[in-house]
N, C-alpha and C positions, 0 to 999 in steps of 0.2 A: 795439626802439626804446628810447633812452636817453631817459625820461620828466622826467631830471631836469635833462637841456637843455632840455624843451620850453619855449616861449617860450608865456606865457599868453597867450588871446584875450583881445582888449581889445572883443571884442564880442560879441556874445549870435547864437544858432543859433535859427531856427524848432524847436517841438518836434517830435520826431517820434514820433506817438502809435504804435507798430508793436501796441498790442494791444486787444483789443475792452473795456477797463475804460475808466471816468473819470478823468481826469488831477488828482490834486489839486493844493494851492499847491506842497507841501514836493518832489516830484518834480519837479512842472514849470520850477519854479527850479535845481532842481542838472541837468538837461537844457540848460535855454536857456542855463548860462553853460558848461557842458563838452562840449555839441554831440553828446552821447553819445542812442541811442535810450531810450525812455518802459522799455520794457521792461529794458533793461539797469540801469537806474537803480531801476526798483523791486527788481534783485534786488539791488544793491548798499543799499538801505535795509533786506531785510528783515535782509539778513547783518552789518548794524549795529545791529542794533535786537534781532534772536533768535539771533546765532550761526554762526557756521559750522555749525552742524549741523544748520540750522533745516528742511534737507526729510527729517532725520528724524523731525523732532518735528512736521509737518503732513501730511497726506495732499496737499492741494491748496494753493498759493500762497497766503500770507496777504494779505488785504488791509492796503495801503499809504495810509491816510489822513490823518489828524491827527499829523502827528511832531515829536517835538521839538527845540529846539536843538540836544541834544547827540546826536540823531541824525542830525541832518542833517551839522553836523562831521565825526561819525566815516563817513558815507557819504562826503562829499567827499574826504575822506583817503585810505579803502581805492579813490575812484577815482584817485587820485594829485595830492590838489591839499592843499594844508600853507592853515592860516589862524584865525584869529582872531574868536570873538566880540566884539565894543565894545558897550557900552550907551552908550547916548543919553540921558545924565539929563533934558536940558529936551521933552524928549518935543516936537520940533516935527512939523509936518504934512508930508505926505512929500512935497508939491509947495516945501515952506519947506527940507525938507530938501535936496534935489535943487540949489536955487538956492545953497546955503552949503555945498556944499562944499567942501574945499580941491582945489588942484590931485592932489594923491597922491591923494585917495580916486575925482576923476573918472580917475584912468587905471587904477585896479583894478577888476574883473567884483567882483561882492560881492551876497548874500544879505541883504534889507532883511527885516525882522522888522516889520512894521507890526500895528496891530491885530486880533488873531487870523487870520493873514492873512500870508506871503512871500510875496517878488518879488524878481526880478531885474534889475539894473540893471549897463551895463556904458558909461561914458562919457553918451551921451545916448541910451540907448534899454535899452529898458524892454517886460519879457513875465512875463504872468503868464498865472493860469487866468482872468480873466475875456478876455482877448485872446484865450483859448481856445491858448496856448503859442506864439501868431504875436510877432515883434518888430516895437515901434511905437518913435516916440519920445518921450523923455519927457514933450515938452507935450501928448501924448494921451492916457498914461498915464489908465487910468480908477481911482474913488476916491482921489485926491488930496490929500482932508484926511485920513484917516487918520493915528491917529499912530505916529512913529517909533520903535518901542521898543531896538530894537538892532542891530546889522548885523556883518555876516559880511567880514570882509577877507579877500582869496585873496592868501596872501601869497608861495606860491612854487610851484614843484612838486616833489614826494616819487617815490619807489616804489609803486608801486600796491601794494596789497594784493589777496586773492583774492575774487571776485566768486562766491559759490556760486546754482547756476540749477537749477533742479527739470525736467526736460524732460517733455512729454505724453506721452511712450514709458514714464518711471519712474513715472509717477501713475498711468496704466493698470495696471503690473504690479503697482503696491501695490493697486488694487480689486479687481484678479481673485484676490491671494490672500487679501485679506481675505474675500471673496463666499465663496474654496471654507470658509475659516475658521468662516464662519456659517452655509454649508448642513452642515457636518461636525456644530457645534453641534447643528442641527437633527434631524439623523440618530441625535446620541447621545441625546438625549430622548425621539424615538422609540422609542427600541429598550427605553430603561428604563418608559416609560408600558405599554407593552406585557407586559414584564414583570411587571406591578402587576397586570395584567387590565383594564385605565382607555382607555379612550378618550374623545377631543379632537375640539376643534373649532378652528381656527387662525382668525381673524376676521380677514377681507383689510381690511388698511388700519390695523387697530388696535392693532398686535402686540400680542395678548392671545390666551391658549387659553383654553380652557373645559373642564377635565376630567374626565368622568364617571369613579364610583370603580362599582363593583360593589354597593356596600351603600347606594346609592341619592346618597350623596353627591357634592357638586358644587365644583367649584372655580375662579376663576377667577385664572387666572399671567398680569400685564401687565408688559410688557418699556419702561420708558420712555427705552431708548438706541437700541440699534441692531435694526434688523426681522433676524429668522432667527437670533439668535444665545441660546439658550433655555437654556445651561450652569448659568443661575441657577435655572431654571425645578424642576431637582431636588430643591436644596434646598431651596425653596418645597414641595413634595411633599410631601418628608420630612420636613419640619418640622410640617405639618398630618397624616400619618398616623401621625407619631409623639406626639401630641398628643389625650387623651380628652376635652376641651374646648377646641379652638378659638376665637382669638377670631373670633366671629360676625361681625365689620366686615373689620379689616383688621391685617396682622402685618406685619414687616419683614424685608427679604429678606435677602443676603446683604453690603450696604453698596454696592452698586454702582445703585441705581436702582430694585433690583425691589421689587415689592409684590404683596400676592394676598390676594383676595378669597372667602370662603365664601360659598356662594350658599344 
């Protein structure tokens, strides 16, 4: 498809929520004027916002909430739409706004910036999140005095850019090897506690051990990241039996979170 024929709508698409999250304003505006699903659109924001490379930098889909200007921009772009911020210096009310505008701005779909708070507005109709992403027109338009702070012209269309999508097949395979990652952890603290002659106590619920030494001493290793992952837990160990006076409260682990307590 030659994207850069396509002829812009001149009118706004019901949204389509295709996934179990809340729709906020900044999606649900670049939805109702590109007609694209809920879902496609969040991944086209997170890939404007963190990156083409952003499902390697999160295990699970970030949340898409409060975005700003020039994210929303650079999402409308990389979905293939070319356009323009305008400030509104006299800051009028968007029902004042709506009535004054020129003929050019009523025939462009356009991204209204109102107070903390977008919408979409394409000719005389009008969808946001409180219409829940359905299109009304704009004498129903709800919040009406809100003011106008800037608005988004769609001034052509471009080349789309690349839409990066995290699938539930690649986030399962990153927990299952993250899971063997922290029982293997778990396995290697084992096998060194053992070594010591020390036995533990794992506290369900709490990641914390409890480790009994041989010469009566007690230790407790709390993990405050991730549950099963006890790599720190060593040199928490060795740091207290290498030590002829511990401090009695509390030491610091290795910079990553841990702590541990003498009992």
């Amino acid at each position: 498809m030659n994207h850069l024929n396509d002829p812009i709508r001149l009118t706004l698409r019901d949204v389509e929520n295709d996934t179990n999250l809340k729709a906020y304003c900044g999606p649900t505006a670049i939805a109702a004027v590109t007609g694209l699903p809920l879902s496609f659109v969040l991944d086209a924001c997170r890939t404007a916002r963190d990156g083409e490379d952003w499902p390697e930098k999160h295990l699970h889909p970030p949340r898409i909430k409060g975005i700003g200007i020039a994210v929303i921009a650079r999402a409308m772009r990389i979905l293939g739409y070319a356009g323009r911020w305008v400030e509104v210096c006299d800051r009028p009310t968007l029902a004042a706004w709506l009535e004054t505008r020129t003929p050019e701005e009523r025939r462009r779909p356009c991204i209204v910036n109102v107070t903390r708070h977008v919408v979409a507005v394409a000719g005389y109709m009008f969808a946001d999140t409180f219409t829940k992403g359905q299109v009304v027109e704009v004498d129903e338009a709800p919040r009406r005095r809100k003011r106008v702070e800037r608005v988004f012209f769609i001034t052509g269309r471009v080349a789309p850019g690349t839409v990066v999508s995290k699938h539930p097949a690649q986030i399962a395979d990153e927990k299952r090897a993250q899971q063997r990652d922290r029982s293997r952890g778990y396995r290697e603290f084992a096998k060194f506690a053992r070594s010591l002659g020390a036995t533990w106590e794992k506290e369900r619920g709490d990641d914390s051990l409890t480790i009994h030494f041989s010469d009566g001493r007690c230790l407790t290793v709390t993990h405050w990241l991730l549950p099963d992952d006890w790599f720190g837990a060593t040199h928490q160990v060795e740091a207290f039996l290498s030590s002829p006076t511990p401090d009695p409260l509390l030491f610091s682990g290795d910079g990553v979170g841990w702590s541990a307590m003498t009992v």
